[in-house]
C-alpha positions as CSV (number, residue, x, y, z in Angstrom):
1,X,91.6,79.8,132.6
2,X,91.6,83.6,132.7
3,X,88.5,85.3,133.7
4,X,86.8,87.4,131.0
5,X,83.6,89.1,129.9
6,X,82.2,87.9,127.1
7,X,80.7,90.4,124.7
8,X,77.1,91.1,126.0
9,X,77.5,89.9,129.4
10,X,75.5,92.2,131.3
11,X,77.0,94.2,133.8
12,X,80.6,93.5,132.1
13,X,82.6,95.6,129.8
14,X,84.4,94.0,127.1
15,X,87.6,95.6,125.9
16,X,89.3,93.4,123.1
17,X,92.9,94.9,123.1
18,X,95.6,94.2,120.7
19,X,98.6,94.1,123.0
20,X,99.8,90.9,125.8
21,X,97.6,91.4,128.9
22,X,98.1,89.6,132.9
23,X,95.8,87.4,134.6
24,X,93.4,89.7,135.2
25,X,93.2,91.7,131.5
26,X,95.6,94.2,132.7
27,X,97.4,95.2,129.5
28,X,101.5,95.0,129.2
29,X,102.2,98.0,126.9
30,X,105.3,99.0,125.5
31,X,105.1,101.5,128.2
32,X,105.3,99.2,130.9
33,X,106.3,95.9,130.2
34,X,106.9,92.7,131.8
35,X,109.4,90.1,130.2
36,X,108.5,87.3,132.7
37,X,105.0,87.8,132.5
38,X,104.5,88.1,129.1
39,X,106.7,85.0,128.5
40,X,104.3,83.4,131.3
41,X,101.4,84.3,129.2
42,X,102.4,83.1,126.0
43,X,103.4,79.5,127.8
44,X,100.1,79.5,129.1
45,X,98.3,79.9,125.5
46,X,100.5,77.2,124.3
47,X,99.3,75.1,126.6
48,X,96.2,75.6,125.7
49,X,97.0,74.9,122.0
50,X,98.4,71.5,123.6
51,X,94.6,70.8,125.0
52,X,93.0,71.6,121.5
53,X,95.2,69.4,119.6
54,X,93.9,66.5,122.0
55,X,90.3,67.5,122.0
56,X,90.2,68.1,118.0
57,X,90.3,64.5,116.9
58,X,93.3,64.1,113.9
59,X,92.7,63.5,110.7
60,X,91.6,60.1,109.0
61,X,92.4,58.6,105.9
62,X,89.4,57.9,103.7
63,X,89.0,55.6,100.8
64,X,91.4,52.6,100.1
65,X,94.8,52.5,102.1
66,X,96.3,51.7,99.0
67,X,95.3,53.6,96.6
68,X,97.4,55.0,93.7
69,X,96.5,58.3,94.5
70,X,96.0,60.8,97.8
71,X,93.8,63.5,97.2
72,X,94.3,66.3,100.2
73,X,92.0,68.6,101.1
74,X,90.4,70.9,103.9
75,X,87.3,73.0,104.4
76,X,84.9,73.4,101.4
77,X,87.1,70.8,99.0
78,X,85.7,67.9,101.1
79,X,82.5,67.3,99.2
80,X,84.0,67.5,95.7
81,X,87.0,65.5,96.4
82,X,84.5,62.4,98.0
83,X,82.3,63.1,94.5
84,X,85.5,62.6,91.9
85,X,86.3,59.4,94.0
86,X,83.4,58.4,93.2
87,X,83.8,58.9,89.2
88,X,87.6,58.1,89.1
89,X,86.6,54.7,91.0
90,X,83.6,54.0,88.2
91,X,86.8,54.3,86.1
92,X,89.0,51.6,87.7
93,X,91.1,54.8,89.6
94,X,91.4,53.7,93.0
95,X,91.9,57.2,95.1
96,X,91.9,57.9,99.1
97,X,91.1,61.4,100.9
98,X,93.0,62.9,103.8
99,X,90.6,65.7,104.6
100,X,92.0,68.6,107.3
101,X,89.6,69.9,109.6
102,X,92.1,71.8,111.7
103,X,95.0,73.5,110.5
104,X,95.5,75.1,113.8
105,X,96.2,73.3,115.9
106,X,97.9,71.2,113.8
107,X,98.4,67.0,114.3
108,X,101.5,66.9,112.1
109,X,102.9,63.6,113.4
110,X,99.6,62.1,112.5
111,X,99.1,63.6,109.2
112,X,103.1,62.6,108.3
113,X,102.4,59.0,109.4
114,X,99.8,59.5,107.0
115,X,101.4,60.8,103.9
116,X,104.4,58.7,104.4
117,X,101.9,55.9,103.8
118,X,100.7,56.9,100.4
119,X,101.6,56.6,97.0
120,X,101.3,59.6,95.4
121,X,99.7,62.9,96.8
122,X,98.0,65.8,95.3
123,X,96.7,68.9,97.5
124,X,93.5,70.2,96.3
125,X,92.9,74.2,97.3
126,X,91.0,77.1,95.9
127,X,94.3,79.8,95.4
128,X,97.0,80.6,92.9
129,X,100.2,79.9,95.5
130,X,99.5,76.6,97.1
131,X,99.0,77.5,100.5
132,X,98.0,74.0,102.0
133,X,100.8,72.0,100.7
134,X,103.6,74.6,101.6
135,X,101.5,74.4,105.1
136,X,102.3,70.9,105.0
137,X,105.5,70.8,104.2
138,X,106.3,73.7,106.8
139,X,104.1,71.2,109.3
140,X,105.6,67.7,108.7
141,X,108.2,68.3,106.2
142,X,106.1,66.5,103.8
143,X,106.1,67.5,99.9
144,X,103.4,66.6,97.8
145,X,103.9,65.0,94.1
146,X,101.6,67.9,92.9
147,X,98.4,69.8,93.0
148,X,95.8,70.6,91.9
149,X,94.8,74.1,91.9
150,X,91.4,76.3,91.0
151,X,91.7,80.2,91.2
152,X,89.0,81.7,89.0
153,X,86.4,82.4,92.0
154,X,84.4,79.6,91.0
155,X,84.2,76.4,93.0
156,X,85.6,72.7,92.0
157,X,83.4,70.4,90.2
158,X,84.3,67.3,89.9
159,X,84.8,66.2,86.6
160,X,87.5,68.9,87.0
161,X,89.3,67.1,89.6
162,X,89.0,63.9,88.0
163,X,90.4,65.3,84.7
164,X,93.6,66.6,86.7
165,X,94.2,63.0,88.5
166,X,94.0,61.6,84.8
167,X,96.5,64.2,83.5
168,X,99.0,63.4,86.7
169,X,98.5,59.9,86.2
170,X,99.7,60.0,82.8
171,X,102.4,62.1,83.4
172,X,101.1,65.7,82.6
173,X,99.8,67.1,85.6
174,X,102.1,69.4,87.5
């Protein structure tokens, strides 16, 4: 670990600087710079990516192993995804969630063990361009069957998610 002052530390001052710094918070400007070291430094915070990715536990599946369709999600989706399970199982629709908590670091050989697994998959995210599932593909090399996507500033419901599994399920979802 480097040291460093966090902000409010008494008796410290905290500089937050944009540019690759030594051991000691010695910046390495374009002015005088350091190949080795900053090569050094950037091995170092990838090994400390390395000791996230163990401490963050990976992702689970949740629901039925196998299940006709995957619904994948992170952040604020989790809640409305485990509610439309809920009504798509009332309706004899057996689903399953793979819910990211971390997509930094990243566990992609989990989450492509994972998805290798299932049926069919459909990424459930609040934008226009599908971040998450190019994310995963970039990630694992994974593409999803399709997705379901909500981009009007309003949050999912979900008899709107059920309505889209219904629509992919009989062939006129994207």
């Amino acid at each position: 670990m480097s040291p460093r002052a966090l902000p409010g530390t008494e008796g410290t001052e905290y500089v937050a600087a944009s540019d690759e710094h030594d051991e000691v918070g010695i910046l390495i400007s374009d002015e005088f710079t350091n190949p080795q070291m900053r090569a050094r430094m950037m091995e170092k915070r990838m090994r400390k990516m390395e000791g996230l990715r163990r401490d963050c536990p990976p992702p689970q599946l949740f629901g039925p192993p196998d299940a006709e369709v995957t619904l994948i999600g992170w952040g604020s989706t989790k809640g409305v995804i485990r509610e439309a399970m809920a009504q798509l199982a009332s309706e004899g629709i057996r689903t399953n969630h793979l819910h990211l908590r971390y997509l930094v670091p990243f566990h992609e050989e989990e989450v492509r063990a994972i998805l290798q697994g299932c049926r069919r998959t459909l990424v459930v995210e609040n934008n226009y361009s599908g971040q998450l599932a190019r994310h995963l593909r970039a990630e694992t090399g994974f593409t999803v069957d399709g997705g379901i996507r909500k981009y009007d500033g309003e949050p999912f419901e979900p008899h709107y998610i059920v309505e889209r599994v219904k629509e992919f399920l009989h062939g006129h979802g994207r």
